[in-house]
C-alpha positions as CSV (number, residue, x, y, z in Angstrom):
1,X,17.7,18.2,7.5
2,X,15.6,15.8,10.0
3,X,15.9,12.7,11.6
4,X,13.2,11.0,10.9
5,X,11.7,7.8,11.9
6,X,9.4,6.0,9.7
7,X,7.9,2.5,11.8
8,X,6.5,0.6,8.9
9,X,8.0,-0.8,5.8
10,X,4.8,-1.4,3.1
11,X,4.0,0.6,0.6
12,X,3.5,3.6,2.1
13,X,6.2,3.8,4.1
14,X,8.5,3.5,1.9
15,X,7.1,5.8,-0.1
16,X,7.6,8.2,2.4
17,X,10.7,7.3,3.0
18,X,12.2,7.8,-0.6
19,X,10.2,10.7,-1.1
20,X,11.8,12.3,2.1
21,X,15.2,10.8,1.8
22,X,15.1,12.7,-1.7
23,X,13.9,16.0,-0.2
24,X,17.7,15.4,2.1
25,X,16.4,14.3,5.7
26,X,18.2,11.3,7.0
27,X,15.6,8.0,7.5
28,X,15.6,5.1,9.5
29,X,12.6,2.5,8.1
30,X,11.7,0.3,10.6
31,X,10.7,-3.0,9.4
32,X,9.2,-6.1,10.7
33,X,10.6,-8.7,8.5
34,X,14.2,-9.0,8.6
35,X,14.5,-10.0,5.2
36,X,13.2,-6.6,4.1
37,X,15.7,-4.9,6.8
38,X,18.6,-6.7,4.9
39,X,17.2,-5.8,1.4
40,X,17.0,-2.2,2.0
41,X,20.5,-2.2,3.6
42,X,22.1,-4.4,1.1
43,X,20.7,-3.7,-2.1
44,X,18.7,-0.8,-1.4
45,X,15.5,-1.7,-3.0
46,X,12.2,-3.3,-0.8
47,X,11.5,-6.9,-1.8
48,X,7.9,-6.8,-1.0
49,X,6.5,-3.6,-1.8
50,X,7.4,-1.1,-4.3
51,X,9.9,-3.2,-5.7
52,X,10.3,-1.3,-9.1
53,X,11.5,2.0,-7.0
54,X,15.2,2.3,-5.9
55,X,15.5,3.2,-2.1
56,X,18.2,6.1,-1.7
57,X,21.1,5.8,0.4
58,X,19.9,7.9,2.9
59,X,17.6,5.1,4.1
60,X,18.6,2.6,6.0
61,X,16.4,0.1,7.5
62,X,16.2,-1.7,11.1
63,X,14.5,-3.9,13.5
64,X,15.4,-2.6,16.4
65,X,12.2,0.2,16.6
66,X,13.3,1.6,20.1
67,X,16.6,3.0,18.3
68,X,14.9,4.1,15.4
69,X,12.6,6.1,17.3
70,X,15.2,7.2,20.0
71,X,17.5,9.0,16.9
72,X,14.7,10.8,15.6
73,X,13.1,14.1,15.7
74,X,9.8,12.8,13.9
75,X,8.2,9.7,13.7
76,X,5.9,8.7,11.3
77,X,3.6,5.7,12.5
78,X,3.1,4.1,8.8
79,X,2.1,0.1,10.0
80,X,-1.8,-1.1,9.8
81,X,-4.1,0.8,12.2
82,X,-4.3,-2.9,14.4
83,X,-1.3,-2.9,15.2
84,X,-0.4,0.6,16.1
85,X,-1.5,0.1,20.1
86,X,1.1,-2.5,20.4
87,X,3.9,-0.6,18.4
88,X,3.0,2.3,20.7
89,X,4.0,0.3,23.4
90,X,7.2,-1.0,22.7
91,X,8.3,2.9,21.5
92,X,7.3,4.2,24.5
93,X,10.3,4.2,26.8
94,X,12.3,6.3,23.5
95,X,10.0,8.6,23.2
96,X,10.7,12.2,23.8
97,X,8.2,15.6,24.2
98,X,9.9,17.9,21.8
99,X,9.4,15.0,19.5
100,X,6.6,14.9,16.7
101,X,4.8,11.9,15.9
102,X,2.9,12.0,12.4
103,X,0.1,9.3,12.0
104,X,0.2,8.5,8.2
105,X,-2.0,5.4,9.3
106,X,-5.7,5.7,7.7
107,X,-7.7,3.4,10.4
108,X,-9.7,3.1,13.5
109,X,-9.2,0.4,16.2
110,X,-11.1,-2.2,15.9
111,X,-11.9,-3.0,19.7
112,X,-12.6,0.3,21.1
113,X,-13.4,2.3,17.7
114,X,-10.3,5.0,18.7
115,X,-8.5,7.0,16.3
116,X,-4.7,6.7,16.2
117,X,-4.5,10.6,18.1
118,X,-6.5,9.0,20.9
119,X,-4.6,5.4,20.7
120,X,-1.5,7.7,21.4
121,X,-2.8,9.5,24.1
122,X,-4.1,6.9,25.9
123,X,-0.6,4.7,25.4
124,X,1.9,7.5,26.0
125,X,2.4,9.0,29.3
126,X,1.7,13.3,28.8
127,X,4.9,13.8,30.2
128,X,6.9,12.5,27.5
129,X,3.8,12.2,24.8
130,X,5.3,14.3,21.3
131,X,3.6,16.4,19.8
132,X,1.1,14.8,17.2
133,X,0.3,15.3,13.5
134,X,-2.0,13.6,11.3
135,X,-1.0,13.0,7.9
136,X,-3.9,12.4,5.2
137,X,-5.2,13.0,1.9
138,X,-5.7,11.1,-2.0
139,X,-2.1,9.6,-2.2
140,X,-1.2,6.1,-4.0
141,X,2.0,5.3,-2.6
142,X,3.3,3.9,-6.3
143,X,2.2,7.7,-7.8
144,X,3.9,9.7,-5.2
145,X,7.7,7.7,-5.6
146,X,7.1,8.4,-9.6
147,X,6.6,12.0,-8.7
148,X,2.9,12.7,-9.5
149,X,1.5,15.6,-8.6
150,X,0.1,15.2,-4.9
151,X,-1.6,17.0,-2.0
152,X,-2.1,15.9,1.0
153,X,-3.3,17.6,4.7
154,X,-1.4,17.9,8.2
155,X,-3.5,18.1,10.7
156,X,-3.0,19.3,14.0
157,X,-3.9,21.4,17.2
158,X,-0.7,22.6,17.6
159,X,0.0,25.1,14.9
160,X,3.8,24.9,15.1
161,X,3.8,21.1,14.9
162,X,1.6,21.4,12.1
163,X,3.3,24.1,9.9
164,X,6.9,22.5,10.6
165,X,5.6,19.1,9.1
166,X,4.1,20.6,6.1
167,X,8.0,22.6,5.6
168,X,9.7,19.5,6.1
169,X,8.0,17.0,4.4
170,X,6.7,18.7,0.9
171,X,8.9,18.3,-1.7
172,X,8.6,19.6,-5.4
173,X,5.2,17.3,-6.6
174,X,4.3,15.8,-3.1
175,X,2.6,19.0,-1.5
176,X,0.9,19.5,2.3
177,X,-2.0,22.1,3.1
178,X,-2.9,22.2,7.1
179,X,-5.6,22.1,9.2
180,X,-6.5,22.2,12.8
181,X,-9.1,19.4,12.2
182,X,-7.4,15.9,13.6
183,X,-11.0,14.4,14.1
184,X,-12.3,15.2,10.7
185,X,-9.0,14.2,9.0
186,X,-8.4,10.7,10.8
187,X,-11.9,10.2,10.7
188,X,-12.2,10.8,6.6
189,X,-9.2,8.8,6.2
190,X,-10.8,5.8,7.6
191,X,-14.1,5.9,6.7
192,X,-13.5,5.9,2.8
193,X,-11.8,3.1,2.8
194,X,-15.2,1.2,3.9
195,X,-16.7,3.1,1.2
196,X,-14.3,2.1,-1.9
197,X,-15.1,-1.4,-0.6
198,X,-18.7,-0.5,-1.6
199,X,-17.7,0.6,-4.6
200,X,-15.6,-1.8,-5.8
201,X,-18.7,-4.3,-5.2
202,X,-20.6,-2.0,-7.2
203,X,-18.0,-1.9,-10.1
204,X,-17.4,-6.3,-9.9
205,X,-21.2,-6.1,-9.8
206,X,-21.0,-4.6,-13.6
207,X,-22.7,-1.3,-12.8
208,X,-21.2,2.3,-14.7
209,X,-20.7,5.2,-13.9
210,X,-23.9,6.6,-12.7
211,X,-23.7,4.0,-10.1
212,X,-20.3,4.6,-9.2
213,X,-21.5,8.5,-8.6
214,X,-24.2,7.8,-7.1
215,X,-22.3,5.5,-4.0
216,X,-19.4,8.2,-3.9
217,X,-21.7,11.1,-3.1
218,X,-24.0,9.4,-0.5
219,X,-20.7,7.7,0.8
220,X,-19.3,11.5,1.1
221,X,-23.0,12.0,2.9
222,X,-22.7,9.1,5.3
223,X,-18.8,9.5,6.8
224,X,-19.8,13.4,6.8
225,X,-22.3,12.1,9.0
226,X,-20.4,10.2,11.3
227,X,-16.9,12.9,11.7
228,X,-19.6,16.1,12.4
229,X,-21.3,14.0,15.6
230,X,-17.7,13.6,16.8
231,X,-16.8,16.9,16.3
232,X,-14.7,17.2,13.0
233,X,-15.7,20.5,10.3
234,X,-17.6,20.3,7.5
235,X,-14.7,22.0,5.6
236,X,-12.2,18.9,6.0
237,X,-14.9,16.3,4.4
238,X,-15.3,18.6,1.6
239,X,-11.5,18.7,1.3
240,X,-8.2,16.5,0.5
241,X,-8.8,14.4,4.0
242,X,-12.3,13.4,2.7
243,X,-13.5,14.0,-0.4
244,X,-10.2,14.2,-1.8
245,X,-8.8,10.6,-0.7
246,X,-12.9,9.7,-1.1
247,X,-13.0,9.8,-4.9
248,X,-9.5,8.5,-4.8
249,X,-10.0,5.3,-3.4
250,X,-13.2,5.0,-4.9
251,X,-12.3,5.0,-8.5
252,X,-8.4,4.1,-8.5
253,X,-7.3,0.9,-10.0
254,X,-4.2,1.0,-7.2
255,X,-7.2,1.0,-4.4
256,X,-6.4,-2.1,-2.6
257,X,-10.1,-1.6,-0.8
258,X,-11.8,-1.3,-4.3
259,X,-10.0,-4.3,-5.5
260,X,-11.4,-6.3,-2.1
261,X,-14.9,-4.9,-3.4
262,X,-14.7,-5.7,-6.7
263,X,-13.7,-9.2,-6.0
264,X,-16.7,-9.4,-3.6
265,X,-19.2,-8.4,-6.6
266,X,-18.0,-10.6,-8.5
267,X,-18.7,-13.5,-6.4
268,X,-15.3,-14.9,-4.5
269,X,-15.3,-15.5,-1.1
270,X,-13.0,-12.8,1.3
271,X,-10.7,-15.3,2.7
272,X,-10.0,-16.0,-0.8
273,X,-9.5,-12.5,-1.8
274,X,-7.3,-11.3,0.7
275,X,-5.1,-14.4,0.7
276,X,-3.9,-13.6,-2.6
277,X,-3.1,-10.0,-1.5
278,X,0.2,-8.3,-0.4
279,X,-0.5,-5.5,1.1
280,X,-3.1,-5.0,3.6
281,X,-6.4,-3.3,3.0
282,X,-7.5,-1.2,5.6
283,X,-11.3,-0.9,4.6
284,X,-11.8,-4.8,5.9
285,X,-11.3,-4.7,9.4
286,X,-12.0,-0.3,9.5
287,X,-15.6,-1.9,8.7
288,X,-16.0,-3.1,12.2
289,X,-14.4,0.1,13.8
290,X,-16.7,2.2,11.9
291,X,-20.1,0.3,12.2
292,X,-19.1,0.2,15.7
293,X,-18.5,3.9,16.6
294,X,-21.7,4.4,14.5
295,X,-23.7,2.4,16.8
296,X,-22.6,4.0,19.8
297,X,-22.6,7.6,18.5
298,X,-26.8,6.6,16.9
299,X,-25.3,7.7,12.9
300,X,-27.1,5.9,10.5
301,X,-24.7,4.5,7.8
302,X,-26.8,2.6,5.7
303,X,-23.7,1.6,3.3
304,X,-21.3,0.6,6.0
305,X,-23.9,-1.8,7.1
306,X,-24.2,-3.1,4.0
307,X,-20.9,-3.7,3.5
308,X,-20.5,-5.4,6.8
309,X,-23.2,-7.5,6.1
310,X,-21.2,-9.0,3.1
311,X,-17.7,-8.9,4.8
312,X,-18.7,-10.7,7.8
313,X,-22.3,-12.1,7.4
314,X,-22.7,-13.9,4.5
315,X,-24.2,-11.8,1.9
316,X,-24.3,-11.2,-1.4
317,X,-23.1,-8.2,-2.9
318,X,-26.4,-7.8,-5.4
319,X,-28.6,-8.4,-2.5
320,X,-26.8,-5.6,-0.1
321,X,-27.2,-3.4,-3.4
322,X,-30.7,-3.9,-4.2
323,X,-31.1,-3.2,-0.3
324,X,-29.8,0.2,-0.5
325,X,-31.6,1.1,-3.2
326,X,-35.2,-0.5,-2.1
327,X,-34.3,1.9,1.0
328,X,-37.2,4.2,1.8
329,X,-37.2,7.3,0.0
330,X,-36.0,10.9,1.7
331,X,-34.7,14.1,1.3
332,X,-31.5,14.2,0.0
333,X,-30.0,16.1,3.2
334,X,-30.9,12.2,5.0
């Protein structure tokens, strides 16, 4: 049995934290909101996310992250990629070497276009900075507490780190495959989420399949694109961490990214969209990150343009469709 820390309280989370709790480790679930922090305790059950799935008693839930994170021997980072830095920073002064920290966060930085491995690094002194593990791969949070079959990646540079996660943390149907590949994991994890936002616009828009298809593989194309100039393996995008979580997010009705999309296409404004939402959805602010990083790195990602162009410039879903495909044409290999 583990100690384990997990610093966010939304779906995910607390998916993680069940599932774990149920596979015997002992969880703390830091929360935010002090309302969920008395729920949990209380009546075990999360008032704002997942609220159909019983929490077991082996989770208990606080406010106080520094403590959380001081009585653990892993620590899952589980809150929206924008607020990670900051989290980081308060943790800090509990944080211990022989520690691991998992990143179950799929998301990019907005400001500097940094991946959570190199937020950590550059937040955490070396001298106390835990080992690190990222944690992705086609998971809806509401499938994996229900106990449907799932695989996910654990990606790390440190082999024992790696391997000890993936004993720890699968559990009957949730299962964990590794890799060495931390750029091309994060990266794949981020990037599809700007690509299910396309998607969904294509799907609101009232296209079928063959469009649907279409965007999926030249999506898989375009954040291949981007993870190989920054060093990540070809294998991991053709894997769980990237094609995997790609078609996923792309085509699930639980997507919250999709859902943004499909809103999009069919004609209401994103303020409006994401005011009525819960949960947060990644894709929208990853956009920025990603067409960001592109720019610097000179990747051409024709779709994430696109779908910045509607997020934060104005325009309409049809017309950011008809551009893509008006595109000149090329070689498929483009």
């Amino acid at each position: 049995m583990k100690r384990i820390a997990v610093i966010g309280a939304g779906s995910w989370g607390t998916a993680l934290g069940i599932v774990l709790a149920r596979a015997g480790h002992g969880i703390q679930l830091w929360a935010h909101n002090p309302a969920v922090v008395k729920a949990i305790n209380a009546e075990h059950i999360n008032p704002r996310y997942l609220t159909e799935s019983r929490i077991p008693e082996a989770v208990s839930a606080t406010n106080d992250i520094v403590d959380a994170v001081m009585r653990a021997e892993l620590v899952i980072l589980a809150a929206p990629s924008h607020a990670t830095r900051e989290l980081l920073s308060v943790m800090t002064p509990a944080l211990r070497a022989e520690q691991i920290i998992i990143s179950a966060t799929k998301g990019i930085e907005i400001d500097t276009g940094k991946r959570i491995s190199q937020v950590v690094t550059e937040v955490v002194p070396e001298v106390i900075r835990p080992r690190f593990v990222s944690l992705s791969g086609p998971s809806f949070a509401r499938e994996v507490v229900v106990n449907h079959p799932t695989a996910v990646v654990a990606a790390s540079d440190d082999r024992v780190a790696c391997h000890l996660v993936q004993s720890e943390l699968s559990f009957e149907n949730f299962r964990i495959y590794t890799n060495d590949d931390v750029v091309g994991t994060e990266l794949g994890g981020s990037v599809k989420n700007v690509m299910a936002i396309a998607a969904g616009m294509v799907a609101g828009l009232g296209f079928g399949s063959n469009s649907i298809a279409a965007l999926v593989t030249r999506g898989l194309r375009e954040m291949t694109r981007l993870a190989l100039r920054e060093g990540a393996k070809l294998e991991t995008m053709m894997g769980l961490a990237g094609l995997g979580d790609l078609v996923l997010t792309c085509t699930g009705n639980l997507s919250r990214n999709r859902f943004v999309g499909q809103e999009l296409g069919r004609g209401r404004r994103l303020e409006e969209i994401t005011a009525g939402m819960n949960e947060v959805a990644e894709g929208v602010k990853t956009t920025l990150a990603v067409k960001h990083l592109a720019e610097r790195l000179g990747v051409d990602m024709p779709i994430t343009n696109e779908v910045h162009a509607v997020l934060y410039e104005g325009k309409l879903a049809s017309h950011a469709t008809n551009e893509l495909m008006t595109r000149p044409l090329r070689e498929e290999s483009n």
